[in-house]
PDBQT receptor file of N, H, CA, C and O in Angstrom, charges set to zero:
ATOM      1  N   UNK A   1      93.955  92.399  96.005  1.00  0.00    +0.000 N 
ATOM      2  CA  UNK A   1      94.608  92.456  94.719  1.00  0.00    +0.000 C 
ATOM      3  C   UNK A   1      96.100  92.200  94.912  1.00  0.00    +0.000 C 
ATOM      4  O   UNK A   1      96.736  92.639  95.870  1.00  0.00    +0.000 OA
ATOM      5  N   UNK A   2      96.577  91.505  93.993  1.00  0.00    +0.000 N 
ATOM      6  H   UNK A   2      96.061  91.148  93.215  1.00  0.00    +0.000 HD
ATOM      7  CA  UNK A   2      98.470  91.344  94.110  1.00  0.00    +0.000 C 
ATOM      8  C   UNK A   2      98.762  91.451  92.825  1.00  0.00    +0.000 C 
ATOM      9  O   UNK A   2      97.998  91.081  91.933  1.00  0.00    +0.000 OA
ATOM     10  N   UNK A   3      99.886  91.962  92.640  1.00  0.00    +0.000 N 
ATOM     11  H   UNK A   3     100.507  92.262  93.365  1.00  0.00    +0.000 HD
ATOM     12  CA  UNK A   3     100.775  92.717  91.666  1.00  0.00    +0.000 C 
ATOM     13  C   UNK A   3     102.348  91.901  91.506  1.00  0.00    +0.000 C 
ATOM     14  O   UNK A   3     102.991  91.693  92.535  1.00  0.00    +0.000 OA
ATOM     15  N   UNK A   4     102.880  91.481  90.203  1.00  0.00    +0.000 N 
ATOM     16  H   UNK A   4     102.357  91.650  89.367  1.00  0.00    +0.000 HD
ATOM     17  CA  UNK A   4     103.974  90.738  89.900  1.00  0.00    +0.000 C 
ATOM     18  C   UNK A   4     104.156  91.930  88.317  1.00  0.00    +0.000 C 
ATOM     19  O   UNK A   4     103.370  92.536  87.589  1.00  0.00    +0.000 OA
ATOM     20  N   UNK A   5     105.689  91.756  88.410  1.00  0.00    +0.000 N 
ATOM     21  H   UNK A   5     106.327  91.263  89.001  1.00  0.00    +0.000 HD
ATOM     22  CA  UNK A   5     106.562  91.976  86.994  1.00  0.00    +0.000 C 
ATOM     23  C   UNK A   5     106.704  90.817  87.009  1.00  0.00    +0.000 C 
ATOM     24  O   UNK A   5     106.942  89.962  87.862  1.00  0.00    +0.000 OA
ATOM     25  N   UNK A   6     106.401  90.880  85.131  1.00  0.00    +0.000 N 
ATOM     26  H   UNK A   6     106.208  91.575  84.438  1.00  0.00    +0.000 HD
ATOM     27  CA  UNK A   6     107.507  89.728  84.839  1.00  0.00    +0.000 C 
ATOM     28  C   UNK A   6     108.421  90.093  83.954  1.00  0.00    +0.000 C 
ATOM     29  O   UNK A   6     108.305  90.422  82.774  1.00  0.00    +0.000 OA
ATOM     30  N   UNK A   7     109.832  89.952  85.017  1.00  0.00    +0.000 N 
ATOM     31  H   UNK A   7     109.926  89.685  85.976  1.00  0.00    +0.000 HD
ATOM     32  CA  UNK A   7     111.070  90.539  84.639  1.00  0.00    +0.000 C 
ATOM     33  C   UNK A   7     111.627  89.868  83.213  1.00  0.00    +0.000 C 
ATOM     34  O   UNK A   7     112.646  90.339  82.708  1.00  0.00    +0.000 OA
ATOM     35  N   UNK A   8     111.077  88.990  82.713  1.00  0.00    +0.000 N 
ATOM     36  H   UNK A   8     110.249  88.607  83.122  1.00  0.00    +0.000 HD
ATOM     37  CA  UNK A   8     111.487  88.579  81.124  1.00  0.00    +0.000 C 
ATOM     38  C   UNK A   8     110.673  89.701  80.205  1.00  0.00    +0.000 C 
ATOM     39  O   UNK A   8     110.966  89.719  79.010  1.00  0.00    +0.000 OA
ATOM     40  N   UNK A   9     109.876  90.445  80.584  1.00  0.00    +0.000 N 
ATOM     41  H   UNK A   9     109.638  90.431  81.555  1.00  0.00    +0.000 HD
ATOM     42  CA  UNK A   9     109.224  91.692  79.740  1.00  0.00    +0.000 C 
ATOM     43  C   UNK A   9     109.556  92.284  79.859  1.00  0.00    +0.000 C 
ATOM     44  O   UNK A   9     109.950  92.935  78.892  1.00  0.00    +0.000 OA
ATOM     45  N   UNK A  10     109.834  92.846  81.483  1.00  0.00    +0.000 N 
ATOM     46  H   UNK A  10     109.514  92.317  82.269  1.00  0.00    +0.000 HD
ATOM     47  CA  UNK A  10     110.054  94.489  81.710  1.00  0.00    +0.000 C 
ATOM     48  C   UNK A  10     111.642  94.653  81.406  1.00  0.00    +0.000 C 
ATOM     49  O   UNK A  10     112.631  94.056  81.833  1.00  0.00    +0.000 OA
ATOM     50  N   UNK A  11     111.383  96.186  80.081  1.00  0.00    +0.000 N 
ATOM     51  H   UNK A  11     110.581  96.671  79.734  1.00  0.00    +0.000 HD
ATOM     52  CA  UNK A  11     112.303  96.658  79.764  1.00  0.00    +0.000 C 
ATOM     53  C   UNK A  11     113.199  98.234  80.845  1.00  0.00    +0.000 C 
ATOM     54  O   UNK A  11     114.136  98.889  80.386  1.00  0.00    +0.000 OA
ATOM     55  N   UNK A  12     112.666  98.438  82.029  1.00  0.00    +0.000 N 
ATOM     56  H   UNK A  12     111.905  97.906  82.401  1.00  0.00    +0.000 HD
ATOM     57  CA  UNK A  12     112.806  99.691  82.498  1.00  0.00    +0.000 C 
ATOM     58  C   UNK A  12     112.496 100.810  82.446  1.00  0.00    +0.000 C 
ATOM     59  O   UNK A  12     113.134 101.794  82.819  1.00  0.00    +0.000 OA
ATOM     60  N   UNK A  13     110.990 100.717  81.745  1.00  0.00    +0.000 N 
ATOM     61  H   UNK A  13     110.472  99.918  81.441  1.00  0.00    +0.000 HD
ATOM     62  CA  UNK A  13     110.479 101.777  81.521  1.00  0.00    +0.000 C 
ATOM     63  C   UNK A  13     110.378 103.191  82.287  1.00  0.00    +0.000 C 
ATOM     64  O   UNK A  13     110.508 104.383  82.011  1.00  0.00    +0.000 OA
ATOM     65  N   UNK A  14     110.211 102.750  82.900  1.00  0.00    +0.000 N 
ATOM     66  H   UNK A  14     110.105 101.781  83.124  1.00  0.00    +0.000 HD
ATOM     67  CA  UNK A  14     109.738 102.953  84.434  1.00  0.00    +0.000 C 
ATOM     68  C   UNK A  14     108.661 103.806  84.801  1.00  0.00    +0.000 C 
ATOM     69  O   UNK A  14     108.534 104.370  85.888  1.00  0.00    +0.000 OA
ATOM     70  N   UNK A  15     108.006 103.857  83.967  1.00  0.00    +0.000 N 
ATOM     71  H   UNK A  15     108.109 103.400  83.084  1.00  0.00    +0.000 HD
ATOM     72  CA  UNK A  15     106.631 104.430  83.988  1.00  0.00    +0.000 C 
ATOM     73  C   UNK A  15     105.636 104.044  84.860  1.00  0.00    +0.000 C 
ATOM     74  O   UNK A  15     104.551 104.607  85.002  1.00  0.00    +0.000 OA
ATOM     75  N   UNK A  16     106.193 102.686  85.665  1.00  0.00    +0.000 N 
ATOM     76  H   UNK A  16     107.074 102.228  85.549  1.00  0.00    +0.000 HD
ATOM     77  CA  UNK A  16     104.799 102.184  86.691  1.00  0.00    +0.000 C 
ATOM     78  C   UNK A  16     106.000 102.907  87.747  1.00  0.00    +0.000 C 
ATOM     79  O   UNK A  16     105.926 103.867  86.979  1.00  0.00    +0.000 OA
ATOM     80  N   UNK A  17     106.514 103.125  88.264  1.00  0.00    +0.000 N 
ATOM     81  H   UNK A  17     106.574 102.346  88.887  1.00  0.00    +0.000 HD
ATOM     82  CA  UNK A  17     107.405 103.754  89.231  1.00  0.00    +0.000 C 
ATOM     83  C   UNK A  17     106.789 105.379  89.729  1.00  0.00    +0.000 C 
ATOM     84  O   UNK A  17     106.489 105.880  90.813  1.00  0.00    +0.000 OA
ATOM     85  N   UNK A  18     106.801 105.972  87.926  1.00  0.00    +0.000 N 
ATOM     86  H   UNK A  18     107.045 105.565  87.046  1.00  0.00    +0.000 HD
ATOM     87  CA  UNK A  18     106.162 107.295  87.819  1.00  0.00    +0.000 C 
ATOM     88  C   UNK A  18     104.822 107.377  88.526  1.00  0.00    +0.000 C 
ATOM     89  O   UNK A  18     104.446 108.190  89.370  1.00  0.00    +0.000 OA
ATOM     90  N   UNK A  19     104.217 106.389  88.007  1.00  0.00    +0.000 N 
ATOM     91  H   UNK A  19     104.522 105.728  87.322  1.00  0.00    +0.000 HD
ATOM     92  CA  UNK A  19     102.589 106.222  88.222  1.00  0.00    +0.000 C 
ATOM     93  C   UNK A  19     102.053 106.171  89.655  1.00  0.00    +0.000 C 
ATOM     94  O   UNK A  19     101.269 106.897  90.266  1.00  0.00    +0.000 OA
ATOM     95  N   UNK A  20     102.853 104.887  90.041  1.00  0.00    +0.000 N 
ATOM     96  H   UNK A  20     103.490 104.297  89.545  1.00  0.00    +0.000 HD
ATOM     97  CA  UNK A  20     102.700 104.394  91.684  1.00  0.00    +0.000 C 
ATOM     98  C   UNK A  20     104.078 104.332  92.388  1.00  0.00    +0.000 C 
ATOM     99  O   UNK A  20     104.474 103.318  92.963  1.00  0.00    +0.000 OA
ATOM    100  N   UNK A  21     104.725 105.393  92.310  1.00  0.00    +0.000 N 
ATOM    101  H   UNK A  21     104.403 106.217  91.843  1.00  0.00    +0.000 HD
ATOM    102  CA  UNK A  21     105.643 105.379  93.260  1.00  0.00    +0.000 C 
ATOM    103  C   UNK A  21     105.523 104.317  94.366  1.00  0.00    +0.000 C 
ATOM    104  O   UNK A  21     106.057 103.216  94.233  1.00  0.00    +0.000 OA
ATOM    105  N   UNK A  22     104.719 104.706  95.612  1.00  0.00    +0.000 N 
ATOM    106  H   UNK A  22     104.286 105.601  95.719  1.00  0.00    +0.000 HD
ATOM    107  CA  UNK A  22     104.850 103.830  96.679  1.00  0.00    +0.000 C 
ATOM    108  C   UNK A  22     104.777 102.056  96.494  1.00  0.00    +0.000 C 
ATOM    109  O   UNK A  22     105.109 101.181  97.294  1.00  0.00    +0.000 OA
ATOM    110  N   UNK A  23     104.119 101.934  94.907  1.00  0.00    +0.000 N 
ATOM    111  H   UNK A  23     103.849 102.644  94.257  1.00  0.00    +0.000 HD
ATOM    112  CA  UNK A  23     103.566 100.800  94.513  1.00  0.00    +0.000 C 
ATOM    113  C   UNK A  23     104.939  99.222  93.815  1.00  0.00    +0.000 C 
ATOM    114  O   UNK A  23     104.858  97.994  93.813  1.00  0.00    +0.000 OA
ATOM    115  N   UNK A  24     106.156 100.361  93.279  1.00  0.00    +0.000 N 
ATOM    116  H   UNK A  24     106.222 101.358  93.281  1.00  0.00    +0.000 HD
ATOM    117  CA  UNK A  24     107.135  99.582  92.541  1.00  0.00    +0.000 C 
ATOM    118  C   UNK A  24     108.229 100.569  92.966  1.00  0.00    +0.000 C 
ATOM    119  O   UNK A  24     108.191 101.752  93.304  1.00  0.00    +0.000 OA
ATOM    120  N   UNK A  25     109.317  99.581  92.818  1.00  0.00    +0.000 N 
ATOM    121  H   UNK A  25     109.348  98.620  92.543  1.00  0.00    +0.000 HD
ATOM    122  CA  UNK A  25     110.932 100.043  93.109  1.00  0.00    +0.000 C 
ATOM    123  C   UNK A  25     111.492  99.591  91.537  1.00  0.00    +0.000 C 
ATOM    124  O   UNK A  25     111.014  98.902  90.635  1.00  0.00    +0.000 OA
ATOM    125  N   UNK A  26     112.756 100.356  91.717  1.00  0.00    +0.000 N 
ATOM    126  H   UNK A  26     113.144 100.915  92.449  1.00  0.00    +0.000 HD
ATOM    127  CA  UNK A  26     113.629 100.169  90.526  1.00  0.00    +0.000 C 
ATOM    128  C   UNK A  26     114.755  99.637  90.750  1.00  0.00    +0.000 C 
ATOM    129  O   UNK A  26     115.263 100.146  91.749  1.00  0.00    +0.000 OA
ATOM    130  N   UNK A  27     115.435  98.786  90.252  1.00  0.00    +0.000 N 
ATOM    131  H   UNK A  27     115.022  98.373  89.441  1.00  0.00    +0.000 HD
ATOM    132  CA  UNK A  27     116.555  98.380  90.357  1.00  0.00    +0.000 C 
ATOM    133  C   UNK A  27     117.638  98.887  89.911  1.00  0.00    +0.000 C 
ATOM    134  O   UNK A  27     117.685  99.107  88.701  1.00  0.00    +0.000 OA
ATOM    135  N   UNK A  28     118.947  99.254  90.853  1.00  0.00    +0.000 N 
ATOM    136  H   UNK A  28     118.909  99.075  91.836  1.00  0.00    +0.000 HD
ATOM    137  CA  UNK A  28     119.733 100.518  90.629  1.00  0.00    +0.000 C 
ATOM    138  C   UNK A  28     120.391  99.344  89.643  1.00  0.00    +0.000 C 
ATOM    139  O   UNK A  28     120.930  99.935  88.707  1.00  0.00    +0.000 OA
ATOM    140  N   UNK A  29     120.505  98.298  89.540  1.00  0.00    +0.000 N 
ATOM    141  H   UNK A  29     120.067  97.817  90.300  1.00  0.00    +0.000 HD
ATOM    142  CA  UNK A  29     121.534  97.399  88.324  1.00  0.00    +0.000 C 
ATOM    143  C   UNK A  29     120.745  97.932  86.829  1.00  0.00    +0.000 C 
ATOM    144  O   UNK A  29     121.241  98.823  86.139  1.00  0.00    +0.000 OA
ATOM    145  N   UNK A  30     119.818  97.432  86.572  1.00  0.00    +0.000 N 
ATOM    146  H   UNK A  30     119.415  96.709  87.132  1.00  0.00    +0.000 HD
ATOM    147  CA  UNK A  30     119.311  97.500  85.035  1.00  0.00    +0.000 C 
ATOM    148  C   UNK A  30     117.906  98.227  85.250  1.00  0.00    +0.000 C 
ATOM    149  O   UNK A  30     117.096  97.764  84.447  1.00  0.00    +0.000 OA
ATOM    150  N   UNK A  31     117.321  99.257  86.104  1.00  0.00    +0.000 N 
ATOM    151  H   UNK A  31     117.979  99.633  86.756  1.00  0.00    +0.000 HD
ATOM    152  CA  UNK A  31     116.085  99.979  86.022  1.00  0.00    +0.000 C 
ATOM    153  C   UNK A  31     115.066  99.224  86.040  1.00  0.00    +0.000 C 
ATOM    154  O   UNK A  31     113.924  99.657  86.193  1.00  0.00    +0.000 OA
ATOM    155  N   UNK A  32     115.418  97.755  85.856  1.00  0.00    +0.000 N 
ATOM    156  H   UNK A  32     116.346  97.403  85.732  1.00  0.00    +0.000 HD
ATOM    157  CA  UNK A  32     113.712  96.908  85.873  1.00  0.00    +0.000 C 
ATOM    158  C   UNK A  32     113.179  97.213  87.180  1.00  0.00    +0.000 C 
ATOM    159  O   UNK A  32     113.692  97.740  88.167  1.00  0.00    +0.000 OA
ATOM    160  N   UNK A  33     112.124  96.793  86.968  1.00  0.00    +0.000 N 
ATOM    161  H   UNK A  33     111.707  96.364  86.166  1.00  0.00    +0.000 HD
ATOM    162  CA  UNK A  33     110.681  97.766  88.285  1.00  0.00    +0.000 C 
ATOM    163  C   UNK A  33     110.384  95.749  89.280  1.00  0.00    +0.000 C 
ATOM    164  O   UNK A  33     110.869  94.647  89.024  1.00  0.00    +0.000 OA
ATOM    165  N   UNK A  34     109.693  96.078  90.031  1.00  0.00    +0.000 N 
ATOM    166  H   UNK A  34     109.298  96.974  90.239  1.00  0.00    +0.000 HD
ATOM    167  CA  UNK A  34     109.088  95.108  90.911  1.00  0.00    +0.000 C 
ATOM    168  C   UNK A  34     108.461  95.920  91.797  1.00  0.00    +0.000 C 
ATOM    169  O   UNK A  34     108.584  97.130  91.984  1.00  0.00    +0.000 OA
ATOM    170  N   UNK A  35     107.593  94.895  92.459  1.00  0.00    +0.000 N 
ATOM    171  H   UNK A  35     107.493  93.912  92.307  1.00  0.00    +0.000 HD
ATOM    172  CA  UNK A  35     106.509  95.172  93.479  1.00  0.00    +0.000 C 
ATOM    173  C   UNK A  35     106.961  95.482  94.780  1.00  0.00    +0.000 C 
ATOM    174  O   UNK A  35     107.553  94.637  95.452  1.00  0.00    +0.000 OA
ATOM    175  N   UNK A  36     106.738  96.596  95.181  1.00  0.00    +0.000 N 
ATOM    176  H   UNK A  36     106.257  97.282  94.634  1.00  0.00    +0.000 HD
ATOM    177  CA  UNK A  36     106.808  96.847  96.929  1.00  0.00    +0.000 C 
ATOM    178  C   UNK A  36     106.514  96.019  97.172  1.00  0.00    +0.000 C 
ATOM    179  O   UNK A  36     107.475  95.255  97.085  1.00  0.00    +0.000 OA
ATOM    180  N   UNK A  37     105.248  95.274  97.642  1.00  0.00    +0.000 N 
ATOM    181  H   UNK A  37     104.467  95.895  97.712  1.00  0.00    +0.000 HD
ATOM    182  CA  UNK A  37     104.820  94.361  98.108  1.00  0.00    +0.000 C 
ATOM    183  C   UNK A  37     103.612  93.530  97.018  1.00  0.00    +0.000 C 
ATOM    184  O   UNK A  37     102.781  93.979  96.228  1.00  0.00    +0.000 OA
ATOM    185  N   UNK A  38     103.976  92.190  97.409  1.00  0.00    +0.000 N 
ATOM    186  H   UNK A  38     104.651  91.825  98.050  1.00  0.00    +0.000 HD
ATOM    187  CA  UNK A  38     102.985  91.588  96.133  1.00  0.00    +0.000 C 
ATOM    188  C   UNK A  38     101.260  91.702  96.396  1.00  0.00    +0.000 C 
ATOM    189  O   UNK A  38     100.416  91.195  95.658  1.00  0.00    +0.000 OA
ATOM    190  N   UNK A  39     100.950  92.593  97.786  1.00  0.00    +0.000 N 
ATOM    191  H   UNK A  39     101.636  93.005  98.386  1.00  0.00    +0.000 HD
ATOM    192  CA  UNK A  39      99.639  92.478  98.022  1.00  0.00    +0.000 C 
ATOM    193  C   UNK A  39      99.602  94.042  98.476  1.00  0.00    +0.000 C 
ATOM    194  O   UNK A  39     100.001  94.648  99.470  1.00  0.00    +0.000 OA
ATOM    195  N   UNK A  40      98.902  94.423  97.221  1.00  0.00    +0.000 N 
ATOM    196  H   UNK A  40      98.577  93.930  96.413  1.00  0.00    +0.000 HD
ATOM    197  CA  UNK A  40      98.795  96.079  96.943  1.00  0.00    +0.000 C 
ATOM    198  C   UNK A  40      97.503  96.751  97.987  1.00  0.00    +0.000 C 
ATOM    199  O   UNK A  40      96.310  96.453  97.941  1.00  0.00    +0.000 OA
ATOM    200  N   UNK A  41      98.039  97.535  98.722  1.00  0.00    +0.000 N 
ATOM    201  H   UNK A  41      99.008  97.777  98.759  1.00  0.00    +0.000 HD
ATOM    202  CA  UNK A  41      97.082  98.015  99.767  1.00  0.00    +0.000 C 
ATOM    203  C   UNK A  41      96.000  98.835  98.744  1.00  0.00    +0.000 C 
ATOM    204  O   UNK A  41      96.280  99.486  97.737  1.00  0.00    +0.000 OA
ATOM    205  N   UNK A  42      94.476  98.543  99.436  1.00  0.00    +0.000 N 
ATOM    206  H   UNK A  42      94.249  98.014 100.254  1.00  0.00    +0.000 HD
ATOM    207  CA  UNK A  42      93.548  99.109  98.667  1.00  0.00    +0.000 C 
ATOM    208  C   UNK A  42      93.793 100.887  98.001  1.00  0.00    +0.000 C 
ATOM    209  O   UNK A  42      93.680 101.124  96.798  1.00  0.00    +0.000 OA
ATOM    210  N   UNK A  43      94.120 101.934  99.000  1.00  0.00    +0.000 N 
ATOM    211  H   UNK A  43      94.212 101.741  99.977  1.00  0.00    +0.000 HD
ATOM    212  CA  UNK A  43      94.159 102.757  98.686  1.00  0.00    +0.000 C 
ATOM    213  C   UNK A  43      95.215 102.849  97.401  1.00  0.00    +0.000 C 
ATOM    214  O   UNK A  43      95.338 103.980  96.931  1.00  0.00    +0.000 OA
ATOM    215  N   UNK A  44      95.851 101.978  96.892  1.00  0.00    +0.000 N 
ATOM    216  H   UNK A  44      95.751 101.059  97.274  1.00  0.00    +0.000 HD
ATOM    217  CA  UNK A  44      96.802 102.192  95.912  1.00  0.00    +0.000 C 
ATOM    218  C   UNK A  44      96.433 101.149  94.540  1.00  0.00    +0.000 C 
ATOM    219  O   UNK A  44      97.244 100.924  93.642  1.00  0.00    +0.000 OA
ATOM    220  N   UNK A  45      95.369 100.716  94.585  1.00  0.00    +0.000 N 
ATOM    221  H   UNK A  45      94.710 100.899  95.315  1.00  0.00    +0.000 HD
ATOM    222  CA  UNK A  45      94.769  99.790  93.867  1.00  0.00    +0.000 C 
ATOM    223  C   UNK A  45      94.625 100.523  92.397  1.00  0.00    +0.000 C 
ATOM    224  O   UNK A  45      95.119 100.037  91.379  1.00  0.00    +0.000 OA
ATOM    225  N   UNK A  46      94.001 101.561  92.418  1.00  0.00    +0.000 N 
ATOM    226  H   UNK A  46      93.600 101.955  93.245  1.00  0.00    +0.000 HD
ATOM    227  CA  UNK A  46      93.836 102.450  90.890  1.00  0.00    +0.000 C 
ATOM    228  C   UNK A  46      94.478 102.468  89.998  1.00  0.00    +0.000 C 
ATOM    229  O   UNK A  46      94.190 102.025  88.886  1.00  0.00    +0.000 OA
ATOM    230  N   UNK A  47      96.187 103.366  90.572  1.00  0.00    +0.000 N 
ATOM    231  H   UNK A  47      96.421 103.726  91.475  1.00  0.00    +0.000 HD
ATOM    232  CA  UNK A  47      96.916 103.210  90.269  1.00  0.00    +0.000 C 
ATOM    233  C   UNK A  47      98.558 102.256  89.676  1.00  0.00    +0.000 C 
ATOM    234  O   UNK A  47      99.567 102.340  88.976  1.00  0.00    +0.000 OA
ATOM    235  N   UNK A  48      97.806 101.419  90.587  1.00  0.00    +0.000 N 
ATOM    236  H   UNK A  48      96.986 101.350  91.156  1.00  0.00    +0.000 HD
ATOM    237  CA  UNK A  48      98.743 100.151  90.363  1.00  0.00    +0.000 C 
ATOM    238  C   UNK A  48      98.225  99.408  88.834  1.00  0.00    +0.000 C 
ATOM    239  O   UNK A  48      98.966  98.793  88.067  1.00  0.00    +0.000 OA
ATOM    240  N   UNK A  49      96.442  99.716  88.615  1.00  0.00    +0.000 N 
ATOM    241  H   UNK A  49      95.841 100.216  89.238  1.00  0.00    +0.000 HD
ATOM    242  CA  UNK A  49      95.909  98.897  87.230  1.00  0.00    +0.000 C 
ATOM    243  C   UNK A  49      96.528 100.248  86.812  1.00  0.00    +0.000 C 
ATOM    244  O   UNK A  49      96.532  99.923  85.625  1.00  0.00    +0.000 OA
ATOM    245  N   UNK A  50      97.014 101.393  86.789  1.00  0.00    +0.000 N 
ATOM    246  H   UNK A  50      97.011 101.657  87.754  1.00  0.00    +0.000 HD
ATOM    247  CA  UNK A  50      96.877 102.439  85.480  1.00  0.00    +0.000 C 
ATOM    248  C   UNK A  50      97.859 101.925  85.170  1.00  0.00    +0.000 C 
ATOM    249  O   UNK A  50      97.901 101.337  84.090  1.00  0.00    +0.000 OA
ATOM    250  N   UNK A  51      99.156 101.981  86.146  1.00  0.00    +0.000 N 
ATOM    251  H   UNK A  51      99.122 102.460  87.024  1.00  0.00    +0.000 HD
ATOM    252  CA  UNK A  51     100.588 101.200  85.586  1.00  0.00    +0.000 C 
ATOM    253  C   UNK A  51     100.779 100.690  84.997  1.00  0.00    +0.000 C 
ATOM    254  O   UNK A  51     101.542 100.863  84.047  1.00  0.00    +0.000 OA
ATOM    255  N   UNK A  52      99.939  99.465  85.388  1.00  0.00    +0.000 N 
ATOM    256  H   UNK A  52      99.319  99.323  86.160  1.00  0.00    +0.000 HD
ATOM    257  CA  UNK A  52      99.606  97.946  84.042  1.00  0.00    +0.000 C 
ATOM    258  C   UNK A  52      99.196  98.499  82.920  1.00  0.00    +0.000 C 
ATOM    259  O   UNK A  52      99.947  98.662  81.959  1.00  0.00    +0.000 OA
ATOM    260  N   UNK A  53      98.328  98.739  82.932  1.00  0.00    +0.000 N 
ATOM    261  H   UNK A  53      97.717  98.606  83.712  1.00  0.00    +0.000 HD
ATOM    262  CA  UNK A  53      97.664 100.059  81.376  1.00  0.00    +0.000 C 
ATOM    263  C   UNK A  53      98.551 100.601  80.711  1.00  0.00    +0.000 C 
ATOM    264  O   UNK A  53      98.529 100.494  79.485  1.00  0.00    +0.000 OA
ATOM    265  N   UNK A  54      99.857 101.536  81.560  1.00  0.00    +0.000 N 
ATOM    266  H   UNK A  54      99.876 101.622  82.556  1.00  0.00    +0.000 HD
ATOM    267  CA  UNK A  54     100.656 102.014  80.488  1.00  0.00    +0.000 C 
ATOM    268  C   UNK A  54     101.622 101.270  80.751  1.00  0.00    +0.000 C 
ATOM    269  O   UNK A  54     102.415 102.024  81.314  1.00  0.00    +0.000 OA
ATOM    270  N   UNK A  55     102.238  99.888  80.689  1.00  0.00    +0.000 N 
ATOM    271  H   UNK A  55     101.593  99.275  80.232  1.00  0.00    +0.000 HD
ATOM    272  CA  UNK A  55     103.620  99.344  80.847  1.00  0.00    +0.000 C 
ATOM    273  C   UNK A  55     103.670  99.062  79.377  1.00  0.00    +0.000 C 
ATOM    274  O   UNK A  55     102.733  98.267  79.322  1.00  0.00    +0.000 OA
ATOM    275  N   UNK A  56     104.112  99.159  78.141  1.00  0.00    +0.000 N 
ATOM    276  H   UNK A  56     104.874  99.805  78.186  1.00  0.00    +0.000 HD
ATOM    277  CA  UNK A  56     104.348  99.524  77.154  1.00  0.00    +0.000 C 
ATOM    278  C   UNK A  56     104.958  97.845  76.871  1.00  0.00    +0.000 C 
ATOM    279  O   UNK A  56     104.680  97.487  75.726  1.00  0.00    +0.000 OA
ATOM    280  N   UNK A  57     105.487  97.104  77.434  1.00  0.00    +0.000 N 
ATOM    281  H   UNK A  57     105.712  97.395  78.364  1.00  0.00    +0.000 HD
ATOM    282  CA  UNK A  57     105.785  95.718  77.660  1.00  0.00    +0.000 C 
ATOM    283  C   UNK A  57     104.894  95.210  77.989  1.00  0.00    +0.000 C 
ATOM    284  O   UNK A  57     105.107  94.019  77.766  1.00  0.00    +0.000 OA
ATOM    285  N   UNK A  58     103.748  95.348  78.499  1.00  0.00    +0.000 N 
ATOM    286  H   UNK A  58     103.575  96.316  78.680  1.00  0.00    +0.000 HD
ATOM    287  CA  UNK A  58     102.511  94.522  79.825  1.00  0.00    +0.000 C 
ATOM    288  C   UNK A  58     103.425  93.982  80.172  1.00  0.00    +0.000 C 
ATOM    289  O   UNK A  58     103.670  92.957  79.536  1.00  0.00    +0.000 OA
ATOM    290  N   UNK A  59     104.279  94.301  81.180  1.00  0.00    +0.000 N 
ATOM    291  H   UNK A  59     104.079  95.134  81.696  1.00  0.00    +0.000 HD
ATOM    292  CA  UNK A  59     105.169  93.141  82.103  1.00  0.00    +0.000 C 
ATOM    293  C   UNK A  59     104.065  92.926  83.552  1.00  0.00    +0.000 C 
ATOM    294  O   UNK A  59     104.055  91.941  84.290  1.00  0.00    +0.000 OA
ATOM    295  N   UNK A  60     103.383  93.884  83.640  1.00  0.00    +0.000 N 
ATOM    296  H   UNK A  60     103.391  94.684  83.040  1.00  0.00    +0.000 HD
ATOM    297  CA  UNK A  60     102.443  94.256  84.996  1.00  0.00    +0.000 C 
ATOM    298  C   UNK A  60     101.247  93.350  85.516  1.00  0.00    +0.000 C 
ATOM    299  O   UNK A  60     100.154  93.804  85.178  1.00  0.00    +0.000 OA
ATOM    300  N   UNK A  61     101.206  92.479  86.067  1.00  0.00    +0.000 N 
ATOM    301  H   UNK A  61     102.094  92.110  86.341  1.00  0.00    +0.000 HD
ATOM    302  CA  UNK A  61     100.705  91.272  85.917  1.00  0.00    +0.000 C 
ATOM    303  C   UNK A  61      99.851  91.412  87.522  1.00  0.00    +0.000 C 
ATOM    304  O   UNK A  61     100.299  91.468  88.667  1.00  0.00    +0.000 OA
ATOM    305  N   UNK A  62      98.150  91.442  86.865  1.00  0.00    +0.000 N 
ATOM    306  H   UNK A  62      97.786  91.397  85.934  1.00  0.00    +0.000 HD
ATOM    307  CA  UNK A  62      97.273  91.837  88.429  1.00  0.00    +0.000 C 
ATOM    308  C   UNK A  62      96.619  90.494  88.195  1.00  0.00    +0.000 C 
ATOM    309  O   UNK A  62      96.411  89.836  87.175  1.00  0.00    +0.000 OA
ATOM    310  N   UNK A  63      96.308  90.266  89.757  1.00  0.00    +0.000 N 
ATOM    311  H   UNK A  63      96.477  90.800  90.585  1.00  0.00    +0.000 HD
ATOM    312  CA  UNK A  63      95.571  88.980  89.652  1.00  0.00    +0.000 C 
ATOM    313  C   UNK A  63      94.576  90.016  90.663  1.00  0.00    +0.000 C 
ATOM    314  O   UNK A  63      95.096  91.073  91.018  1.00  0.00    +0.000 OA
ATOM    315  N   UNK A  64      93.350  89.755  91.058  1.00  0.00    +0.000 N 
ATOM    316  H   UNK A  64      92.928  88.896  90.769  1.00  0.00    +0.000 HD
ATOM    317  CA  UNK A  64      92.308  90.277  91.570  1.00  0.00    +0.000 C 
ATOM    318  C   UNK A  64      92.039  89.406  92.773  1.00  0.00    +0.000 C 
ATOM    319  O   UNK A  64      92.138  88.180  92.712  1.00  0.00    +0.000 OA
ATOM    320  N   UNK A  65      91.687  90.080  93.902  1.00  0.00    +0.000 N 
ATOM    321  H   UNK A  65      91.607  91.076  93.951  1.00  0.00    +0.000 HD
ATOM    322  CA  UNK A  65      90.938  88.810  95.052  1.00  0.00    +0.000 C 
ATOM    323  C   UNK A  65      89.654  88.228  94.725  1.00  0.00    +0.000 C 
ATOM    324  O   UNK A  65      89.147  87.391  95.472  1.00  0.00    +0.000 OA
TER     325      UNK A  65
C-alpha cells in the first residue's frame, strides 16, 4: 500500500497525524501533513485508511498493491 497528500487539499487538519502518528509529519511552516514514507509498512496499514476516512479535505490519497 502507498500513501500521498495532496497538498492543494490539505488544510492542516491534522487529524491523520493524530490517527497515525508514525504514519504522517507536519510541517512546522503551515501544519500541512505528508507521508513518512510513501510505502506504508503493513502493521500501520489500518490506520493510515482511518486517516483517509477522517481527512475532512480527502487530501489522503491510498493507492493499494
Amino acid at each position: 500500500m502507498k500513501v500521498r497528500v495532496d497538498q492543494g487539499r490539505c488544510q492542516g487538519h491534522t487529524l491523520c497525524a493524530m490517527i497515525a502518528p508514525d504514519s504522517f509529519e507536519l510541517s512546522d511552516i503551515d501544519g500541512s501533513s505528508s507521508p513518512v514514507n510513501e510505502v506504508v509498512p503493513s502493521d500501520q496499514e489500518e490506520l493510515v485508511r482511518e486517516a483517509a476516512q477522517s481527512c475532512p479535505e480527502q487530501a489522503i490519497l491510498i493507492e493499494e498493491d
